[in-house]
N, CA, C and O atoms as a Tripos MOL2 file, in Angstrom:
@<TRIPOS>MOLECULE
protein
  300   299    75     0     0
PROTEIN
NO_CHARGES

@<TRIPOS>ATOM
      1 N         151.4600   28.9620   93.0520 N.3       1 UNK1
      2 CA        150.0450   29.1960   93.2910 C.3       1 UNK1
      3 C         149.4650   27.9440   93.9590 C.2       1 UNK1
      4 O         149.7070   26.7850   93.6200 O.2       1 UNK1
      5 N         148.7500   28.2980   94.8480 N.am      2 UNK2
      6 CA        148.7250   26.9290   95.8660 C.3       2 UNK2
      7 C         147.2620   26.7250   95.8300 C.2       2 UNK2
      8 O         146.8980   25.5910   96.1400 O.2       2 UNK2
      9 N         146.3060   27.6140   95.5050 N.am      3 UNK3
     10 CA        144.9920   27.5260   95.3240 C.3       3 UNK3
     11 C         143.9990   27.6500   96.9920 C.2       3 UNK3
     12 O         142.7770   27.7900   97.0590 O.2       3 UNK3
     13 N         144.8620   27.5590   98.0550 N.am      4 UNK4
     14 CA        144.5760   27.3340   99.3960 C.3       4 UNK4
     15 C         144.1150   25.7790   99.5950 C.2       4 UNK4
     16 O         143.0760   25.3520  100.0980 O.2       4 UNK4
     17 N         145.3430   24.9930   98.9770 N.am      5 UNK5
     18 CA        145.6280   23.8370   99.3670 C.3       5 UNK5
     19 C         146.6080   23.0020   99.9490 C.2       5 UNK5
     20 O         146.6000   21.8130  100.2660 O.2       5 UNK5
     21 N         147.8480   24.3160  100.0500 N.am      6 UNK6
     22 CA        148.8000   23.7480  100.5230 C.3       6 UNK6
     23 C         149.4680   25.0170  101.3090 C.2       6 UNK6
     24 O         148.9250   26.1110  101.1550 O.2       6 UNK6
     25 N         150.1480   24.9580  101.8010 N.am      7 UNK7
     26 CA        150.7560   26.3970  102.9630 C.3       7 UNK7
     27 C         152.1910   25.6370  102.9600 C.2       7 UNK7
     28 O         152.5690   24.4890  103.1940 O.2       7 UNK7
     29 N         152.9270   27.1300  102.4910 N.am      8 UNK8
     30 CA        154.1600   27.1670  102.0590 C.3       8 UNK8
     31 C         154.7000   28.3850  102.9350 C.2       8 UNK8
     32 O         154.6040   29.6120  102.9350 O.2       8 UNK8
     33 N         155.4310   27.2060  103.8160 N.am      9 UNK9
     34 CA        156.1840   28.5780  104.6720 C.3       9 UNK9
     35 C         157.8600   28.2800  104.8740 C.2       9 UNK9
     36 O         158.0690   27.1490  105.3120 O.2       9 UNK9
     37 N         158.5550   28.7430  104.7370 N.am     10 UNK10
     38 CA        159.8720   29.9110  104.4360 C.3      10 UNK10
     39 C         160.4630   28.8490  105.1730 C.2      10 UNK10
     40 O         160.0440   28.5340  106.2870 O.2      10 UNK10
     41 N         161.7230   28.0980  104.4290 N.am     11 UNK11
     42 CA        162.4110   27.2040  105.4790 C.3      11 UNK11
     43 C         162.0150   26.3510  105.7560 C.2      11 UNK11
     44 O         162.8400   25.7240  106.4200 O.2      11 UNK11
     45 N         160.7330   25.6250  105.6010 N.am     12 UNK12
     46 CA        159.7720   24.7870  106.3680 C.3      12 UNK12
     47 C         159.6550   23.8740  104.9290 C.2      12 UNK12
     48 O         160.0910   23.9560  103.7810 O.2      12 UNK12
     49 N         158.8090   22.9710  105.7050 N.am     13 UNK13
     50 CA        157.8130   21.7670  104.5320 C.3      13 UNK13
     51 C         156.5850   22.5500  104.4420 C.2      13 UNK13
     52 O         156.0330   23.3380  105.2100 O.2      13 UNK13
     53 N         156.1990   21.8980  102.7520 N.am     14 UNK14
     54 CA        155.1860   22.1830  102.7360 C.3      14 UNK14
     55 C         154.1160   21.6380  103.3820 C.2      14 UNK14
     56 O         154.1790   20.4160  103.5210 O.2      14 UNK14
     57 N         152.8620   22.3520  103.9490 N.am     15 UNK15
     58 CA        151.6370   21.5580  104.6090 C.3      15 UNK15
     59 C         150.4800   21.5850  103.9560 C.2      15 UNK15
     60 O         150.2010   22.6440  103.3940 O.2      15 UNK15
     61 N         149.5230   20.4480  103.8600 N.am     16 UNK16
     62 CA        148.3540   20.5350  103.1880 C.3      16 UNK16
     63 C         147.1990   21.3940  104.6650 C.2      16 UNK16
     64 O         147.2590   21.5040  105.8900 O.2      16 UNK16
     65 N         146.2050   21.8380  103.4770 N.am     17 UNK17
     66 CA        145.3320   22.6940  104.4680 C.3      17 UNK17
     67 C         144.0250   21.8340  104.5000 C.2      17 UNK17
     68 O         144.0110   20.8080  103.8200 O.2      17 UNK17
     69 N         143.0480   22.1370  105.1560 N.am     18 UNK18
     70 CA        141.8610   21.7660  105.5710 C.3      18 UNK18
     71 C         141.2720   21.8400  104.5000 C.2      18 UNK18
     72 O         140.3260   21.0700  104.6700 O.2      18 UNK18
     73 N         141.1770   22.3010  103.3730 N.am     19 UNK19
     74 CA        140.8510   22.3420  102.0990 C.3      19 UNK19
     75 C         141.1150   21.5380  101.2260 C.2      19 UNK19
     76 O         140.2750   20.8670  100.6270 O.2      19 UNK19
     77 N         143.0000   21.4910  100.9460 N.am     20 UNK20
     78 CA        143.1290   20.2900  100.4210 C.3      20 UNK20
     79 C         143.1620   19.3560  100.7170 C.2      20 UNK20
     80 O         143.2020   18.5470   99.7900 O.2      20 UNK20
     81 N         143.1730   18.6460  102.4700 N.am     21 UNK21
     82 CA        142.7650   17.4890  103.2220 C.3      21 UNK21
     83 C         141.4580   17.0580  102.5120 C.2      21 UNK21
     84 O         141.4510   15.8940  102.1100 O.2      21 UNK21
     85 N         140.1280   17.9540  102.2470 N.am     22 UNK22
     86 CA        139.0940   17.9420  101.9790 C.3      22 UNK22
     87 C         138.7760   17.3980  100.4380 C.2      22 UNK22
     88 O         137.9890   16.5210  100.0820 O.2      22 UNK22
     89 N         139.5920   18.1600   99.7210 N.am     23 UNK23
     90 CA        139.8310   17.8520   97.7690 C.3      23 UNK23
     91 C         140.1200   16.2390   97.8960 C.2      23 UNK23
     92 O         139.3140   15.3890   97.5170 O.2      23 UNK23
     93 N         141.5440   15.9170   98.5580 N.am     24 UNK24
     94 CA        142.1960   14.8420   98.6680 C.3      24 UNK24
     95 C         141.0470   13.7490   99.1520 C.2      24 UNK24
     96 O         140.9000   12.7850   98.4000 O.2      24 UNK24
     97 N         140.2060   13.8130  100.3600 N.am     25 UNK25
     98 CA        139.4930   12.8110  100.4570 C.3      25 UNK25
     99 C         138.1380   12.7810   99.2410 C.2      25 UNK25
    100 O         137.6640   11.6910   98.9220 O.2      25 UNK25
    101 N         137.7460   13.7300   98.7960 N.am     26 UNK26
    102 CA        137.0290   13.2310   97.8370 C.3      26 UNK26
    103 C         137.3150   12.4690   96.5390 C.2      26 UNK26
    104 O         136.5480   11.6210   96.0820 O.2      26 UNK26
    105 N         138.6070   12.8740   95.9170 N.am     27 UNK27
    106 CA        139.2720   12.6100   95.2760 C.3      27 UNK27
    107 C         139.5840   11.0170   95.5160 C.2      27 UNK27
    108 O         139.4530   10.2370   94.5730 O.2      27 UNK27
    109 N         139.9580   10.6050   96.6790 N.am     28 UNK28
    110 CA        140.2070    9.0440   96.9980 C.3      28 UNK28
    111 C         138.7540    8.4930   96.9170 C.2      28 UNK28
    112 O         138.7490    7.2820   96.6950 O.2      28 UNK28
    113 N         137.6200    9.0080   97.0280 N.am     29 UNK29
    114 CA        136.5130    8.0380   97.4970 C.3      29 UNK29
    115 C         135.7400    8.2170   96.2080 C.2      29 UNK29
    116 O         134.7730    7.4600   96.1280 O.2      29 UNK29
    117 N         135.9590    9.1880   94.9760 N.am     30 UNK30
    118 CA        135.7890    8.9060   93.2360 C.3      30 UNK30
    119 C         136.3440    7.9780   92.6970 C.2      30 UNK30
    120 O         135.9240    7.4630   91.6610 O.2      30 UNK30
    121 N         137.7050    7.4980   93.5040 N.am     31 UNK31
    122 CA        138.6300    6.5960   92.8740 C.3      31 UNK31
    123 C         137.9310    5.5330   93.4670 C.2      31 UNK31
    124 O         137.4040    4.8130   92.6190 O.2      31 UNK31
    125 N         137.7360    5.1720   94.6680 N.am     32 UNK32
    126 CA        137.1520    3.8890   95.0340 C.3      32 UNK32
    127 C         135.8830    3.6670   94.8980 C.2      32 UNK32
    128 O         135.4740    2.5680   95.2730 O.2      32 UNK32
    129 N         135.1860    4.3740   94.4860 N.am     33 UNK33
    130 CA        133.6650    4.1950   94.0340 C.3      33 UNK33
    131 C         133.9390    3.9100   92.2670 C.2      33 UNK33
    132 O         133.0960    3.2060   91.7110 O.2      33 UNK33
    133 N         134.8110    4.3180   91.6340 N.am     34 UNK34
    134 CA        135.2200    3.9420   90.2530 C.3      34 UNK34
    135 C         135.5020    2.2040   90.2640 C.2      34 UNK34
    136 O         134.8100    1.3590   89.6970 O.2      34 UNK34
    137 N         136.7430    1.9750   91.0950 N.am     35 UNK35
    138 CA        136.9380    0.5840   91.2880 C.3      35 UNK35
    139 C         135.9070   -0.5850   91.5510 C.2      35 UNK35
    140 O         135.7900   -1.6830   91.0070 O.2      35 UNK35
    141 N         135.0160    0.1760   92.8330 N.am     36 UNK36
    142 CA        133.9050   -1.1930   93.0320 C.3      36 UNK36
    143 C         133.3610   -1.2940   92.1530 C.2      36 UNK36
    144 O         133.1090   -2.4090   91.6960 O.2      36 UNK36
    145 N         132.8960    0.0240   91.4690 N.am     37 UNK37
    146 CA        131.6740   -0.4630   90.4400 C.3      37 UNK37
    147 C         132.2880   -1.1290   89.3830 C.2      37 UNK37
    148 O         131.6280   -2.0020   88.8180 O.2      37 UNK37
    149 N         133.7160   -0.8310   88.9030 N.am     38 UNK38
    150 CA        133.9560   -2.0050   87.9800 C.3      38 UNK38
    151 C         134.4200   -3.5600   88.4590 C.2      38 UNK38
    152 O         134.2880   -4.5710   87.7680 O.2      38 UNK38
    153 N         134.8830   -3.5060   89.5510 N.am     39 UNK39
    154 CA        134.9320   -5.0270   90.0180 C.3      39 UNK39
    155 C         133.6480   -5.3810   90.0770 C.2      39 UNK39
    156 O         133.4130   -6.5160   89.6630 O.2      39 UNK39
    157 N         132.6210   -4.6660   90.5200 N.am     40 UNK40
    158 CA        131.3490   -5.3730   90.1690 C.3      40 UNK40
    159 C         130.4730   -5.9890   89.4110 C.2      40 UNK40
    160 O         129.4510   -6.6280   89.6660 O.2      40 UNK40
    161 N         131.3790   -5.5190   87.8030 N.am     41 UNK41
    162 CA        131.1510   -5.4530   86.4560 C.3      41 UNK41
    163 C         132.1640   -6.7670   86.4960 C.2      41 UNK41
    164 O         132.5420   -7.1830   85.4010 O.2      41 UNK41
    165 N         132.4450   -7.1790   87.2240 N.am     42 UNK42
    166 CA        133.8080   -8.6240   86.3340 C.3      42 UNK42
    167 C         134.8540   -8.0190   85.9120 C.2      42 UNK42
    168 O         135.4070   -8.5810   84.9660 O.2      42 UNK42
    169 N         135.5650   -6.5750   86.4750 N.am     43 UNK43
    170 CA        136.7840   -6.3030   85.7290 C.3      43 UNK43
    171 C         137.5810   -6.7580   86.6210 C.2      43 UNK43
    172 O         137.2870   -6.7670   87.8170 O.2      43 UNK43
    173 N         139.1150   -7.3610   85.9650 N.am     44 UNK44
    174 CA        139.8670   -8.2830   87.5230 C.3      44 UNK44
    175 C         140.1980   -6.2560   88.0260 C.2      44 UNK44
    176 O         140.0690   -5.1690   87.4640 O.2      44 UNK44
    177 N         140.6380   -6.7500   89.3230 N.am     45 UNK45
    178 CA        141.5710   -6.0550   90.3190 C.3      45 UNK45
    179 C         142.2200   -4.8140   89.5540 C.2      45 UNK45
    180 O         142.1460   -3.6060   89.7790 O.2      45 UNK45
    181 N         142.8990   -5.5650   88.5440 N.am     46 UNK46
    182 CA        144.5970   -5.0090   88.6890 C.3      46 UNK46
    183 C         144.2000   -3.5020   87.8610 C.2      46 UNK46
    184 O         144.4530   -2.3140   88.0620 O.2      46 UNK46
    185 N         143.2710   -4.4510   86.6090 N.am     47 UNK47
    186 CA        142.6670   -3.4170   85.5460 C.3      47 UNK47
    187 C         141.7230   -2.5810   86.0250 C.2      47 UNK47
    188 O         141.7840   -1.4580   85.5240 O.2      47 UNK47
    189 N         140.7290   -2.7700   86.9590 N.am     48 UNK48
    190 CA        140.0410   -1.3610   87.5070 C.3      48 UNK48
    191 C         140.6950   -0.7370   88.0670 C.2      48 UNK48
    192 O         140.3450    0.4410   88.0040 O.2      48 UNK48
    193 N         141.9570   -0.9870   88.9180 N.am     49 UNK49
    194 CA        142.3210    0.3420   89.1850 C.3      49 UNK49
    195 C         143.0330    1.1420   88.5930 C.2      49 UNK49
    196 O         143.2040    2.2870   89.0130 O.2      49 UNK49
    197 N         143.7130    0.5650   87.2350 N.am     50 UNK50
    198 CA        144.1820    1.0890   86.2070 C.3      50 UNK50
    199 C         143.1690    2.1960   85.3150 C.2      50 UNK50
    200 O         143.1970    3.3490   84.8850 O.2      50 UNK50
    201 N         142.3710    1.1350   85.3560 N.am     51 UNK51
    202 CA        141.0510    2.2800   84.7620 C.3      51 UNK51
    203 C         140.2660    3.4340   85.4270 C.2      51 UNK51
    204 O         139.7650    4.4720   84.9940 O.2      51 UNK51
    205 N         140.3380    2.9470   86.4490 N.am     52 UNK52
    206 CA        139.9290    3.7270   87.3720 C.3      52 UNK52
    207 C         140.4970    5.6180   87.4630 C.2      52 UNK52
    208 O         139.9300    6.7080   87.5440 O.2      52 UNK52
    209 N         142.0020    5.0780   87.3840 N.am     53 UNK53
    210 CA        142.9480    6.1410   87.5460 C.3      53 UNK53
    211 C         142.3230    7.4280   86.3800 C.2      53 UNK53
    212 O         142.1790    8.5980   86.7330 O.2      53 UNK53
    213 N         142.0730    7.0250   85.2610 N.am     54 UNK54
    214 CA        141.8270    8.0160   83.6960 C.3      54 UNK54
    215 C         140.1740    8.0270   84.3650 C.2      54 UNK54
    216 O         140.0540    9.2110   84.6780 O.2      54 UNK54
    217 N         139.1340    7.4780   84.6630 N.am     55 UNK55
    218 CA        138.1080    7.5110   84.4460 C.3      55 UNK55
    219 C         137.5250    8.4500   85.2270 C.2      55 UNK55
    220 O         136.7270    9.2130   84.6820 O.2      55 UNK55
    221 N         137.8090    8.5950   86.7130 N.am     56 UNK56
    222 CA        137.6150    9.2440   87.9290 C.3      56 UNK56
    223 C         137.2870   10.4020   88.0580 C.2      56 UNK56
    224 O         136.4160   10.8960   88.7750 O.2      56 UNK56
    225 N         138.3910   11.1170   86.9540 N.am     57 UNK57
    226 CA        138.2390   12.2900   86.9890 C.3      57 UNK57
    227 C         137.4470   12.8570   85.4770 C.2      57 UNK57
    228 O         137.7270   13.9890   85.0840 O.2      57 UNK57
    229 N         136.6240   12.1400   84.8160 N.am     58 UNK58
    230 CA        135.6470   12.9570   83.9560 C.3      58 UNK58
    231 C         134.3110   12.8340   84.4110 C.2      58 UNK58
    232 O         133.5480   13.6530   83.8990 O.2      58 UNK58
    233 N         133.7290   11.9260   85.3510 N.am     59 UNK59
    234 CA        132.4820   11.7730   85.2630 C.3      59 UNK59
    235 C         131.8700   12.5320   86.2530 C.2      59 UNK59
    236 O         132.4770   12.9220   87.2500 O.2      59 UNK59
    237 N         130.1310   12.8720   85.9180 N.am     60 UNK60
    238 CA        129.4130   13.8520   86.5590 C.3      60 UNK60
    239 C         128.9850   12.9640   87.7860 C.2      60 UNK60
    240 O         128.9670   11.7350   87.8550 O.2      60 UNK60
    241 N         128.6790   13.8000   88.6380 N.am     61 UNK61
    242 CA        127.8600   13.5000   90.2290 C.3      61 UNK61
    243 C         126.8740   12.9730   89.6430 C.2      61 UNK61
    244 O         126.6250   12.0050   90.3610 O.2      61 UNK61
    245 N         126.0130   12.9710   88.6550 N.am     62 UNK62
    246 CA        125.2000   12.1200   88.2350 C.3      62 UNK62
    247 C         125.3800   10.6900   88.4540 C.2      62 UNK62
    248 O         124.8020    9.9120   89.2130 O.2      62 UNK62
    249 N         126.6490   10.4760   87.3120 N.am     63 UNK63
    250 CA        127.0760    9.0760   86.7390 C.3      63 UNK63
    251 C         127.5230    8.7210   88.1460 C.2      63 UNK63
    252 O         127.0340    7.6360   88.4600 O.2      63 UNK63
    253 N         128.4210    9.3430   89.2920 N.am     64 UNK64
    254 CA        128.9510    8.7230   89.9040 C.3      64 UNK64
    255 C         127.6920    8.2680   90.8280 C.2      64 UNK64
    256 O         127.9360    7.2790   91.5190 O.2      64 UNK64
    257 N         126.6650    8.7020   90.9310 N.am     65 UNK65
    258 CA        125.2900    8.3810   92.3700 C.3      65 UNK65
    259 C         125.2560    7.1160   91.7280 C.2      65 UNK65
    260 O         125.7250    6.1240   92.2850 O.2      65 UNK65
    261 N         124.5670    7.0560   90.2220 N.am     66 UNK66
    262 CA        124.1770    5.9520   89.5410 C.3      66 UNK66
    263 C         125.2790    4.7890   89.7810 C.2      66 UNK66
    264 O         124.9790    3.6680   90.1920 O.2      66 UNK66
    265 N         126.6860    5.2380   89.4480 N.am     67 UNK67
    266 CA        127.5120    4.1820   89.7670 C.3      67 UNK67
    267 C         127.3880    3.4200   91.2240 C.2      67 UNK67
    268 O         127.0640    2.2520   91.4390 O.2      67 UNK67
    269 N         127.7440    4.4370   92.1380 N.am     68 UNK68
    270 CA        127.3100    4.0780   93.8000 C.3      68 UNK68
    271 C         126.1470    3.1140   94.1850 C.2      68 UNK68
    272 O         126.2020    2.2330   95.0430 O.2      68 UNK68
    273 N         124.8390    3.5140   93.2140 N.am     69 UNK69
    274 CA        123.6160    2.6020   93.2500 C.3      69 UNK69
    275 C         124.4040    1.2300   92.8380 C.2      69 UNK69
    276 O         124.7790    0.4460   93.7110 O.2      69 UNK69
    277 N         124.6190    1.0060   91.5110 N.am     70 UNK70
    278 CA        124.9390   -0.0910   91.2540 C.3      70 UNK70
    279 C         126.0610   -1.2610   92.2350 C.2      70 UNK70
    280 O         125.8450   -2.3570   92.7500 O.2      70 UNK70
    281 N         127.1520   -0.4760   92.1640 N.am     71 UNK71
    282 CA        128.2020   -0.9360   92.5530 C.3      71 UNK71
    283 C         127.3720   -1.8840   94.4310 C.2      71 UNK71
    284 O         127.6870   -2.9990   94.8460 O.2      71 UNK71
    285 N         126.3330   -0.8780   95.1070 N.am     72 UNK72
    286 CA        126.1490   -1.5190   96.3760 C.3      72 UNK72
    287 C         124.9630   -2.5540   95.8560 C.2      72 UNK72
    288 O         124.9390   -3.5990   96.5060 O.2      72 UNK72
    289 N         124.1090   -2.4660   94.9450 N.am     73 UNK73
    290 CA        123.4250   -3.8350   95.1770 C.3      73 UNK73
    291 C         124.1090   -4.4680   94.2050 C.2      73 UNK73
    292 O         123.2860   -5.1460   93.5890 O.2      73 UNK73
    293 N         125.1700   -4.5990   93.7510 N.am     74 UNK74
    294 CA        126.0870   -5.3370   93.0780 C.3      74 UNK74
    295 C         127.3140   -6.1320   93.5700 C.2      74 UNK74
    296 O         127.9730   -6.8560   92.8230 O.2      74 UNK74
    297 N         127.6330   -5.9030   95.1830 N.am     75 UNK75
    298 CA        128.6770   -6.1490   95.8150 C.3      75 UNK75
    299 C         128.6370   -7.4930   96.7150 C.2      75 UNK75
    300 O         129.6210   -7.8220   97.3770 O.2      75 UNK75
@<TRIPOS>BOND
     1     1     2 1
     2     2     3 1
     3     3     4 2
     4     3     5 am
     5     5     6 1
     6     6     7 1
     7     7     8 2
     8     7     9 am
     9     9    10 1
    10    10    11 1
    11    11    12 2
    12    11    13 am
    13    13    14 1
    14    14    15 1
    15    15    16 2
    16    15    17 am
    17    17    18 1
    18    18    19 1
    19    19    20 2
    20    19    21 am
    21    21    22 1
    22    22    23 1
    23    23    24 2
    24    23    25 am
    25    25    26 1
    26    26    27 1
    27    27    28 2
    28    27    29 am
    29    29    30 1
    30    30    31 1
    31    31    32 2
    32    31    33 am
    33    33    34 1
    34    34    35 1
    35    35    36 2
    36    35    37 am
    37    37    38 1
    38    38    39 1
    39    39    40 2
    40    39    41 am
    41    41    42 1
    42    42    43 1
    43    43    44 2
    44    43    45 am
    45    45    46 1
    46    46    47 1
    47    47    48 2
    48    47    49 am
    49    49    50 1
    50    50    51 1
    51    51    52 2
    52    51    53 am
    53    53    54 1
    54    54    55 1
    55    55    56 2
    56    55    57 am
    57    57    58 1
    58    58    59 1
    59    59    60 2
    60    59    61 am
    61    61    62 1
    62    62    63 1
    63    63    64 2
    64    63    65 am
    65    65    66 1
    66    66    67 1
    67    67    68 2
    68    67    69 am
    69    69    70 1
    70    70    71 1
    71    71    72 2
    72    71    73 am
    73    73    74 1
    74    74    75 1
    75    75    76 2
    76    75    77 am
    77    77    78 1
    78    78    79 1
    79    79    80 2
    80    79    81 am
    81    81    82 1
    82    82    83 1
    83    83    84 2
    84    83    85 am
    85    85    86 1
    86    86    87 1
    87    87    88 2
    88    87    89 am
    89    89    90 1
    90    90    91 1
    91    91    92 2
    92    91    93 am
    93    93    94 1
    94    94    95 1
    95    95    96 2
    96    95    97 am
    97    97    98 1
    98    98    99 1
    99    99   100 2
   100    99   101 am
   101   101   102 1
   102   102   103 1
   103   103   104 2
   104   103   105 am
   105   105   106 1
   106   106   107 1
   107   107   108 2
   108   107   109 am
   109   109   110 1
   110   110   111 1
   111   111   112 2
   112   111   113 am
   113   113   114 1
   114   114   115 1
   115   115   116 2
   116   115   117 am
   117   117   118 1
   118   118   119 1
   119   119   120 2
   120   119   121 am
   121   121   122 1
   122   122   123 1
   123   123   124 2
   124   123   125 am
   125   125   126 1
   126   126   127 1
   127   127   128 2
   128   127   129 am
   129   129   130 1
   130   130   131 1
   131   131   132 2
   132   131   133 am
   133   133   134 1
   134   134   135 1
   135   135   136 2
   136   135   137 am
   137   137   138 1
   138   138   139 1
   139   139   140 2
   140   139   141 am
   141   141   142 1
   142   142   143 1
   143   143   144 2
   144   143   145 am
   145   145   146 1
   146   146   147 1
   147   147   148 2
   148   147   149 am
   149   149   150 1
   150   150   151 1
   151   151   152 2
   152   151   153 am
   153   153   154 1
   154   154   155 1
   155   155   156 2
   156   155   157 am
   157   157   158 1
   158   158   159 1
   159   159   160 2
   160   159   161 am
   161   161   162 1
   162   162   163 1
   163   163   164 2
   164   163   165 am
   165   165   166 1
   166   166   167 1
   167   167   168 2
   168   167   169 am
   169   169   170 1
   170   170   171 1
   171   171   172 2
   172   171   173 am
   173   173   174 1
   174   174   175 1
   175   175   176 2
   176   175   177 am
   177   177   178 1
   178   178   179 1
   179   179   180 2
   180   179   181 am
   181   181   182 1
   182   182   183 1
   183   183   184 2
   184   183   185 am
   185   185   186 1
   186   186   187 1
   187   187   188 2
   188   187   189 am
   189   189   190 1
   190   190   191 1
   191   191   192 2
   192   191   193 am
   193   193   194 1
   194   194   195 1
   195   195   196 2
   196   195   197 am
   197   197   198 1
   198   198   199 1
   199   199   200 2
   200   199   201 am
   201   201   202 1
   202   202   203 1
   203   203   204 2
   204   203   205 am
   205   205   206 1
   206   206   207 1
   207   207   208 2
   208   207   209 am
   209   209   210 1
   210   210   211 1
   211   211   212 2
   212   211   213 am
   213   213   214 1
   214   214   215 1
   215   215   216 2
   216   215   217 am
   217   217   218 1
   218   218   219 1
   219   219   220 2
   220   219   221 am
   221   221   222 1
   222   222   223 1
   223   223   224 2
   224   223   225 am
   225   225   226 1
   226   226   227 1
   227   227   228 2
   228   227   229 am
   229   229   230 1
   230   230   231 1
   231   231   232 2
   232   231   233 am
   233   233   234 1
   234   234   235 1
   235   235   236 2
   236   235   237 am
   237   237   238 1
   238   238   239 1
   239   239   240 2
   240   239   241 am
   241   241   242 1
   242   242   243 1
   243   243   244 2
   244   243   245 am
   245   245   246 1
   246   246   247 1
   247   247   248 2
   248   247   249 am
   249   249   250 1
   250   250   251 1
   251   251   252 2
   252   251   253 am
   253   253   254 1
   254   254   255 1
   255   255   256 2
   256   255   257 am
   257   257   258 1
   258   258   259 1
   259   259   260 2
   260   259   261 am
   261   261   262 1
   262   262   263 1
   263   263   264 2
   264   263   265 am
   265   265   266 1
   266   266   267 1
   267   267   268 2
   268   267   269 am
   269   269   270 1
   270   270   271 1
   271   271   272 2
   272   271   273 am
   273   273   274 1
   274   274   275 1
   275   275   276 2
   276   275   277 am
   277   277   278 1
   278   278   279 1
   279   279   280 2
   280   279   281 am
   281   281   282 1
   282   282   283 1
   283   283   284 2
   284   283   285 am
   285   285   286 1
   286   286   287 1
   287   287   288 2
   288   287   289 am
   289   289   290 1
   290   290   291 1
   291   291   292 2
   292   291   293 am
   293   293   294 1
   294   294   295 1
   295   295   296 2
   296   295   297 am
   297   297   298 1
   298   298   299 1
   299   299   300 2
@<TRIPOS>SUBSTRUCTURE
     1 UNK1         2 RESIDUE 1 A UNK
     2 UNK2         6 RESIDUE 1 A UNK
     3 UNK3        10 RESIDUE 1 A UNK
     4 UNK4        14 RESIDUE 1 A UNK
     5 UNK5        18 RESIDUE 1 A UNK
     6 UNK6        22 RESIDUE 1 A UNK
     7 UNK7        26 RESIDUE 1 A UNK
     8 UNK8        30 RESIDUE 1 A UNK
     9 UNK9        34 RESIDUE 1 A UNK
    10 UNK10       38 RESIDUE 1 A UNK
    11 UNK11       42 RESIDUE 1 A UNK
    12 UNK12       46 RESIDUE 1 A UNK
    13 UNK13       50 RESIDUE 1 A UNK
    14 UNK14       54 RESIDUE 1 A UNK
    15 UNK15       58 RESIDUE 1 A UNK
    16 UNK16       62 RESIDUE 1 A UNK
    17 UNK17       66 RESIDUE 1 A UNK
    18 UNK18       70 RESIDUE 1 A UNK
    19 UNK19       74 RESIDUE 1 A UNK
    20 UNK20       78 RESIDUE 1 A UNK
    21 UNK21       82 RESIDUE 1 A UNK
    22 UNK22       86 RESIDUE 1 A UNK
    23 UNK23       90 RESIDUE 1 A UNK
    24 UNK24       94 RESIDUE 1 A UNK
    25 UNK25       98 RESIDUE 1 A UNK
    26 UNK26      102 RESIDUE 1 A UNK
    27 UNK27      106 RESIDUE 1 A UNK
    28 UNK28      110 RESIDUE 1 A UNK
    29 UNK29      114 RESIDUE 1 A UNK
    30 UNK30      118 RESIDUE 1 A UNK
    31 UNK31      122 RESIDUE 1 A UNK
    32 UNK32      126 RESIDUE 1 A UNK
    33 UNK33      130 RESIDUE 1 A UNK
    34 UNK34      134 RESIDUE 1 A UNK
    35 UNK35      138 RESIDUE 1 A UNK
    36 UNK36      142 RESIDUE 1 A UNK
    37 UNK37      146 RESIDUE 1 A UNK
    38 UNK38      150 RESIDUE 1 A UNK
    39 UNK39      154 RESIDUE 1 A UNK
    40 UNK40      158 RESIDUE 1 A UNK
    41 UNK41      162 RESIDUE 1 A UNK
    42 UNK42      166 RESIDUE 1 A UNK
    43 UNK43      170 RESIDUE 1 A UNK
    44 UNK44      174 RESIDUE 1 A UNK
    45 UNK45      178 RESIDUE 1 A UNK
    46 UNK46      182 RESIDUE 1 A UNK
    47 UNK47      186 RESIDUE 1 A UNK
    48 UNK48      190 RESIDUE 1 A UNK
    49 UNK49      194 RESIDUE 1 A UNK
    50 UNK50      198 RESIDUE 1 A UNK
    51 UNK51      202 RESIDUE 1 A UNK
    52 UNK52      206 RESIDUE 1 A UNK
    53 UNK53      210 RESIDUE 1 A UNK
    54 UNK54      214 RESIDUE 1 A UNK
    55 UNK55      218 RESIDUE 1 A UNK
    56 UNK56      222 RESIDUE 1 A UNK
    57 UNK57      226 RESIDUE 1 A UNK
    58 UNK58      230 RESIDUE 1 A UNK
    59 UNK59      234 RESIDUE 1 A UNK
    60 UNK60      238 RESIDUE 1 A UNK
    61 UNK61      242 RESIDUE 1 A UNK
    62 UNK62      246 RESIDUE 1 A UNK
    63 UNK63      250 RESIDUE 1 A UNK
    64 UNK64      254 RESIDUE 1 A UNK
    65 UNK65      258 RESIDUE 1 A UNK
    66 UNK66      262 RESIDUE 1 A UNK
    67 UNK67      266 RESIDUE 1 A UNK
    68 UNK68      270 RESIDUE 1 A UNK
    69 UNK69      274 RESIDUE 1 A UNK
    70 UNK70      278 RESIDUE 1 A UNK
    71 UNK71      282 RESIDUE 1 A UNK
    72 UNK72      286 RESIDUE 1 A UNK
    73 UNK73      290 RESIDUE 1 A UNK
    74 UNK74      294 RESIDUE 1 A UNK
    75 UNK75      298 RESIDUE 1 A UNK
């Protein structure tokens, strides 16, 4: 079940679709909006993106605007 994110054809590689191109970049830019705002907070490097990884994916479009606020007049 591919969800219309990936196209699976016979013999071939699998290909991502315009959809999941789409999931995938949001998905990277939750993760890096997770990271700044905690390097912005004094967390070293290594550990925000560790944290980052578990955190990314629970928080609301709320928390993440609020984070975004912070993280840019914080940078």
């Amino acid at each position: 079940m591919s969800h219309g994110l990936v196209e699976i054809r016979p013999y071939r590689s699998i290909f991502i679709t315009a959809q999941g191109t789409e999931m995938a970049a949001r998905s990277r830019d939750r993760h890096e909006l997770v990271v700044r705002f905690l390097l912005a907070l004094g967390v070293p490097t290594r550990i925000a993106e560790m944290d980052a990884e578990g955190v990314e994916h629970h928080l609301s479009e709320e928390t993440l605007d609020a984070m975004r606020t912070f993280a840019r007049a914080n940078s």
